[in-house]
N, C-alpha and C positions, 0 to 999 in steps of 0.2 A: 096158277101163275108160274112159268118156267122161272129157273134159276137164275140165265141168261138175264131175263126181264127185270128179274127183282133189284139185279147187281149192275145195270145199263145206268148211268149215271143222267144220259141223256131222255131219260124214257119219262113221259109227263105222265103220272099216276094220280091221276086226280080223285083219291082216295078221299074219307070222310077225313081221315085224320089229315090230310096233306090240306086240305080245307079248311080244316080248324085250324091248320100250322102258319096258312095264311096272314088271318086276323092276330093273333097271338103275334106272331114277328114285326106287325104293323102297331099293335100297342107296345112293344116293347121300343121302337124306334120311338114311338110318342115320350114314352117316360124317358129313355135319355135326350134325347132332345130337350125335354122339361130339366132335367138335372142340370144338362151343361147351361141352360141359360137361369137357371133361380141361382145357381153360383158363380154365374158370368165368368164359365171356364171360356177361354178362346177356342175352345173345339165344336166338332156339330155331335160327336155320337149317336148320330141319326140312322147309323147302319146295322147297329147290334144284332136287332131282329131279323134284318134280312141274312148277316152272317148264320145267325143260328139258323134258319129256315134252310140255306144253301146247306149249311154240314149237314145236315138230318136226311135234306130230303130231294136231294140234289140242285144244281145249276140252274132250269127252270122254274122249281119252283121258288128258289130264292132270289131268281130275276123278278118273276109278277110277283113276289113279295113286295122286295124293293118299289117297284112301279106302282104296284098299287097303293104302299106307303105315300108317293108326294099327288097322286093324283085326290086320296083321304085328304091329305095335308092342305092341296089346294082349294078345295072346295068349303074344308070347313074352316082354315088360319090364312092362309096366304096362296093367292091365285102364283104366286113369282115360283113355287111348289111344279107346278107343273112342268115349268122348262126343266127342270133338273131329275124329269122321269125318265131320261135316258142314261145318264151315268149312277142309277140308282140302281135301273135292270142289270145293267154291266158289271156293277159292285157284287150283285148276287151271281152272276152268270162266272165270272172268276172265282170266286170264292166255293164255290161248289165244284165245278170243274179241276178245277186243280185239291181240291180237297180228296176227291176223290180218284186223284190219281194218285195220292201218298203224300201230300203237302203236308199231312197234319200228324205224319207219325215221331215226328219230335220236336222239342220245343224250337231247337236253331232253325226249322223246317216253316215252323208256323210265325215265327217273324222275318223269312223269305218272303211267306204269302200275305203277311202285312204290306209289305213294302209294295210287293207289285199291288196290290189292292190300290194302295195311294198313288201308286205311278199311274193305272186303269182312270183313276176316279178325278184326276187331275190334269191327263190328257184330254180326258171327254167332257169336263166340265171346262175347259178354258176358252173354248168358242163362245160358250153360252156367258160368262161374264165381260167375255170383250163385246158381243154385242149389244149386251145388256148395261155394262155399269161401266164402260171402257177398262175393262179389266180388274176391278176391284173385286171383292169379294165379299166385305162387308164385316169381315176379322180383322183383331185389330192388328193381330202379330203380319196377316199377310200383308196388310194395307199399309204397314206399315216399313214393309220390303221392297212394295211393290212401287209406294213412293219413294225412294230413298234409288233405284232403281231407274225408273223414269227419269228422276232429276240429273241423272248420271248421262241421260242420252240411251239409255237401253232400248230395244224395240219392245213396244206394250208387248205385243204376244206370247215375247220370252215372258217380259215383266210379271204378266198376269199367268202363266204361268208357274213360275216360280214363287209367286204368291200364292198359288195354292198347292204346289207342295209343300210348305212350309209347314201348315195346315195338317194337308190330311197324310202327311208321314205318322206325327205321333196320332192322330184322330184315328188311323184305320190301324193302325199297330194295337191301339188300346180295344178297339172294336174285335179285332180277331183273337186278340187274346184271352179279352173277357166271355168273347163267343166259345170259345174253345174251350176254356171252362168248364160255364154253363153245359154245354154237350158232356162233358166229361163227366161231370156231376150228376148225371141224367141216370135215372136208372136202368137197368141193360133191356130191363123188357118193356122198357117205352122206346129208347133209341134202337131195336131191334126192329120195330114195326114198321121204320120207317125204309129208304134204299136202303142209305148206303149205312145205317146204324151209327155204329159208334166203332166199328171193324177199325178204322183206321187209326183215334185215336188211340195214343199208349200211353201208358205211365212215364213222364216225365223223368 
């Protein structure tokens, strides 16, 4: 394998381990997802796995993380999983991307790429709850903006957007963070095997 190939951020390596990083990123989204609702936090932390999948193993494979996480999710919890496999690939597809171009080499860096994560995950999910729930969400902090909003005369679209920023600002902040982490915490010669390792993170 060239050099070039191994450090292409873009290059789909469907290695065994990038396969196994798959599932792993998809039960990782499981169990926070189960966290934030057995403690009825108002977040989803449904992205953890696919962040770590994006740092490890680039953009790609932490989009079909992502995607393959709500298409799992749909089939075996809730069919309403599927609509939202496009802002899920996305979520991966940023997060890798820009990780690997040096978002992740210091802390004030990696809550840039928080934000834009939730700005990604908030633009492309807001089609999908105006068609869906006339713009709700089904949190309580956003629904509860989104009302308060509306009643003002707002256009739903903004409304329902900015109901879900509200959301996944601190959701994907705490996702990349915790993701970032975990990478960090990883040993060198398992984050080595993968693209783009752990080269980028540094010591805080």
């Amino acid at each position: 394998m060239s050099e070039q190939k191994k450090t292409n951020p873009w290059t789909m390596q469907l290695t065994t381990l990038s396969i196994v990083l798959i599932p792993v990123a998809v039960g990782i989204n499981f169990v926070g997802k189960w966290i934030a609702a057995a403690l009825k936090l108002p977040l989803w932390l449904d992205s953890i796995g696919t962040a770590v999948a994006a740092m490890l193993a680039g953009p790609l494979i932490g989009g079909f993380s992502g995607a393959i996480n709500n298409i799992i999710f749909g089939i075996t919890v809730d069919p309403i999983s599927f609509w939202y496999l496009i802002p899920s690939f996305l979520i991966g597809l940023t997060v890798g991307s820009l990780a690997f171009m040096g978002w992740m080499s210091n802390f004030r860096r990696v809550l840039l790429l928080g934000l834009i994560v939730a700005l990604v995950a908030s633009l492309s999910s807001t089609p999908i709850n105006v068609g869906l729930w006339e713009g709700q969400t089904g949190n309580v902090w956003g629904d509860a903006l989104y009302a308060a909003l509306v009643a003002r005369g707002w256009p739903i679209w903004i409304a329902s957007f900015l109901n879900s920023l509200v959301v996944d600002i601190p959701d994907k902040l705490l996702t990349v963070i915790v993701s970032y982490l975990i990478v960090r915490a990883l040993p060198e010669r398992i984050t080595g095997l993968f693209v783009g390792g752990r080269r980028e993170v540094e010591r805080l």
